[in-house]
C-alpha positions in Angstrom: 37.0 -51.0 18.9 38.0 -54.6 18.2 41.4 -54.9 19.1 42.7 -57.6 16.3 41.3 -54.8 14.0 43.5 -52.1 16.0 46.4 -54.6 15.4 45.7 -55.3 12.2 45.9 -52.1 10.9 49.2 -51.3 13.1 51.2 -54.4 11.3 49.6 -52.8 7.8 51.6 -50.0 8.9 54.6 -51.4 10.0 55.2 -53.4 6.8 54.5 -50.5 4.4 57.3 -48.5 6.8 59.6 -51.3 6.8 59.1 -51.7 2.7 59.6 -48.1 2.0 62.8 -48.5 4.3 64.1 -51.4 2.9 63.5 -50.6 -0.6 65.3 -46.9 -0.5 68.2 -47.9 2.0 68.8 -50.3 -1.7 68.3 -47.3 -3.6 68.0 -43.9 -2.5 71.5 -42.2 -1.8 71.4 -41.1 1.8 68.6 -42.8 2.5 67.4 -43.0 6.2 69.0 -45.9 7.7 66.2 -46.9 10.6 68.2 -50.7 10.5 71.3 -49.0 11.6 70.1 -47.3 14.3 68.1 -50.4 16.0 71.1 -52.6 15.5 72.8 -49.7 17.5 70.1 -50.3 20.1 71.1 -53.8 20.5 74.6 -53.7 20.3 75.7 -51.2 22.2 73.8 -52.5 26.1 75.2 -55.8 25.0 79.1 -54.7 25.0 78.7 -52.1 27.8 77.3 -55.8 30.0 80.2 -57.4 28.4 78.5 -59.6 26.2 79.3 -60.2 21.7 76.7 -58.9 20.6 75.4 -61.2 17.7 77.0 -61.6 14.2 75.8 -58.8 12.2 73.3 -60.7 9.7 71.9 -62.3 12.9 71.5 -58.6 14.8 69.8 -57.1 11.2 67.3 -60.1 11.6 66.5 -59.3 15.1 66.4 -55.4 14.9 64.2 -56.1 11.5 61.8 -58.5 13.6 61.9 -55.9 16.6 61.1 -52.9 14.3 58.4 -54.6 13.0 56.5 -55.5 16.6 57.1 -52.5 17.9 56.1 -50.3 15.0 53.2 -52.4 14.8 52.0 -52.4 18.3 52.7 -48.4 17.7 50.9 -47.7 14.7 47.9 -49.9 16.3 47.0 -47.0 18.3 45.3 -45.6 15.1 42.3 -47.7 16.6 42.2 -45.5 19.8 38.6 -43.5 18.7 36.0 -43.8 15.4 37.1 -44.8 12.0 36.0 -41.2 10.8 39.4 -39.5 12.1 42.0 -42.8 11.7 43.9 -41.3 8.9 44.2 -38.1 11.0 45.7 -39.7 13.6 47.7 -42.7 11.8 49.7 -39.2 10.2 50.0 -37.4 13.6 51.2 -40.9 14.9 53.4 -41.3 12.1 54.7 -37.6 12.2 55.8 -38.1 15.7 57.7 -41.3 15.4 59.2 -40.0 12.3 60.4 -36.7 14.0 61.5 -38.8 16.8 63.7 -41.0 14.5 65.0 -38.3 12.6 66.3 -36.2 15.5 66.3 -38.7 18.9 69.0 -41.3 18.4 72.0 -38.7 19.2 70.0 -37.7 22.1 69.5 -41.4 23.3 73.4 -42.3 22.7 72.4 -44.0 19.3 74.7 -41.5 17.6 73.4 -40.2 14.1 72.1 -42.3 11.9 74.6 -42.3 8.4 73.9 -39.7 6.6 72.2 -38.0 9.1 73.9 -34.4 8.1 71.7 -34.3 4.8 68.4 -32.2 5.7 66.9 -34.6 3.0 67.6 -37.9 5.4 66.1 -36.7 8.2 62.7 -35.6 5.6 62.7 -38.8 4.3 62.7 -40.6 7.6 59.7 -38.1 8.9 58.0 -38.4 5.7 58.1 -42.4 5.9 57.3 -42.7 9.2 53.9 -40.7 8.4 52.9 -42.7 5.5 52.9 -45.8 7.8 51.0 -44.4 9.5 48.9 -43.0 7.2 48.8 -47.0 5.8 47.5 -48.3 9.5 44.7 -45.5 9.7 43.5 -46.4 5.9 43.8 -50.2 7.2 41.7 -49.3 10.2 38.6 -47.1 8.3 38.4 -50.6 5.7 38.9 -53.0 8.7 36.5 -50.9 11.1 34.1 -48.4 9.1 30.8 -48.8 11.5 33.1 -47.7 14.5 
């Protein structure tokens, strides 16, 4: 495994979760709001150590440039084994970070996510999730086939 290929294929998959994202939170009613949640993760250490925390465009731009790092270095596991089985696991890694950021943020003091109380939300935010992933284990069999 060539790691820029691994990483490669992770920020494919970040950038298709963060379009999807972007583009429903503009249009979808209910639509999982991801943003909402990271600016929470942000914020909220910042007050409780008695610092502002940022003006809100300037916290959006930071959670958006945070998501997409992270999600990227997370989706770049795909490359962890053969091309042959990278979709299978770019949708088990994107299954698990979508079930995780459906249900998790109450648990980790992020509180609910708006919307949250729709069963549809929480779908959307799994179902998004897993076609990142998906997009970074496609990425990786046409960046890697031979491995």
């Amino acid at each position: 495994m060539a790691i820029w290929k691994a990483l490669a294929s992770g920020a494919v998959g970040s950038c298709v979760l963060t379009l999807v994202h972007e583009t429903a939170r503009r249009l979808v009613p209910n639509a999982p709001r991801m943003d909402v949640i990271g600016m929470r993760a942000i914020a909220r250490p910042m007050r409780e150590i008695g610092e502002d925390p940022p003006p809100r465009d300037t916290l959006f731009s930071v959670t958006m440039a945070g998501d997409l790092a992270g999600n990227a270095l997370y989706y770049s596991l795909v490359g962890l084994g053969g091309a042959k089985n990278a979709l299978v696991r770019g949708a088990m890694l994107g299954a698990a970070a979508g079930l995780g950021g459906a249900f998790l943020p109450p648990v980790l003091g992020l509180g609910q996510q708006p919307g949250a109380h729709f069963p549809a939300t929480q779908a959307m935010t799994t179902a998004w999730y897993l076609v990142g992933g998906l997009a970074a284990g496609a990425a990786y069999r046409s960046l890697a086939p031979g491995d």
